[in-house]
N, C-alpha and C positions, 0 to 999 in steps of 0.2 A: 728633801721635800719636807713640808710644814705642813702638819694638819690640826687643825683648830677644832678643839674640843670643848664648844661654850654652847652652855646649856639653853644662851636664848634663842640659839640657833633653833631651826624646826625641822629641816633634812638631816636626814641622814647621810652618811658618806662611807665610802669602802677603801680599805686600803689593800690592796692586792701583791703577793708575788708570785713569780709562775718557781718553781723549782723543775731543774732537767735531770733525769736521769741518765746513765744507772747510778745509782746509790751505793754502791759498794766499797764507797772511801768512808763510809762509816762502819767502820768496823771493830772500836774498839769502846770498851764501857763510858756510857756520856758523852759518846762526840754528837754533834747536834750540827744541822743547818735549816736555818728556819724565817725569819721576819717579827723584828722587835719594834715594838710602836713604844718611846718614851720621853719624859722630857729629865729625866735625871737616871741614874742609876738605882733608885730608892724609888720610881713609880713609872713603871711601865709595865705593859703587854706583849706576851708574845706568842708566838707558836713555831714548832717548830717541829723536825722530824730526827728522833733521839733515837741513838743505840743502845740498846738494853741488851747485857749480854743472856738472860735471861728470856729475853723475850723477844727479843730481833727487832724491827722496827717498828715505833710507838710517836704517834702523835701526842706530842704534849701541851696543853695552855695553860698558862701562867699567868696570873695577873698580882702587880705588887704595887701597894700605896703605899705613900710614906715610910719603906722599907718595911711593908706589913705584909709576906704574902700570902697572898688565900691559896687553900689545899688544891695541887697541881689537879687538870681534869688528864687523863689520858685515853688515847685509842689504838687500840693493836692493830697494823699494817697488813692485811693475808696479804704475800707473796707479792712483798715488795720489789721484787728482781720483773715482776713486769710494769711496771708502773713507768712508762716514759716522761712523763710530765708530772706534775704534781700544786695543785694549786693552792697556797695561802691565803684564807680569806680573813679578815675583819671588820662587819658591817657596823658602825658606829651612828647611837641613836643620840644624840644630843638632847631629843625632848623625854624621853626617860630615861635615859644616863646609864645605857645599857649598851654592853659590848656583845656580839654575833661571832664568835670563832665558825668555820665554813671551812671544810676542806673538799678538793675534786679532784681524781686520781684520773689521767688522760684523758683528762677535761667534760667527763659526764659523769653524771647521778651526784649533784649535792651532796654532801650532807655534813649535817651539824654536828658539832662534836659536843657543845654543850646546848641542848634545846631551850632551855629558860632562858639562854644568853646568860651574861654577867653586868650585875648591876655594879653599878662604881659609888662608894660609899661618897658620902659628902656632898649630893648631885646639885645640891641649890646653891652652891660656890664650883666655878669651874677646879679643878684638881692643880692643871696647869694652864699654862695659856696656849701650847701647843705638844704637838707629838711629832718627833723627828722619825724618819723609818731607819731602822740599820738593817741590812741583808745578814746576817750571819753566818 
């Protein structure tokens, strides 16, 4: 799937994945499954649901230009062993150049991981012409 991130656009668009639990194949430091939006290996987005052995499960988003990445956001998971579903969001604003990270844990209560969203540097030149999804 192809999603087109040009700024003359005026809707927004979402790229969603559902993740299923249980999660307990992540178990070891860094393993991660999550939903990568990019069009190279040097500028993409993503989120994902990482094993910290420190800290058990941790929402992390990531956004990288041009192999530049900005400081990861993260969110601690309570009592990720009930979590049957897990929902990946990315709401994408083409008219301010701004990314929505969104997660929903058995599919109620929203919420935002980063509330200001992430603006994407360079916004009056599209970055790329499209954003491929990989599951991860």
């Amino acid at each position: 799937m192809a999603l087109v991130f040009d700024t003359s656009l005026r809707d927004s668009y979402v790229a969603h994945a559902r993740l299923v639990g249980p999660f307990n194949y992540l178990n070891a430091d860094g393993q991660e499954t999550g939903m990568m939006l990019g069009a190279t290996k040097d500028t993409y987005a993503k989120i994902s649901l990482l094993y910290d052995a420190s800290g058990g499960a941790i929402l992390q988003f990531v956004l990288e230009q041009r192999g530049i990445p900005l400081p990861p956001t993260y969110q601690i998971l309570p009592d990720v062993d009930s979590i049957k579903t897990l929902d990946l969001i990315i709401v994408a604003n083409p008219e301010t150049a701004t990314l929505l990270p969104i997660y929903m844990a058995n599919g109620q209560n929203p919420q935002i991981i980063v509330p200001e969203g992430v603006r994407i540097k360079g916004a009056s030149i599209p970055i790329c012409n499209s954003y491929s999804v990989l599951i991860i």
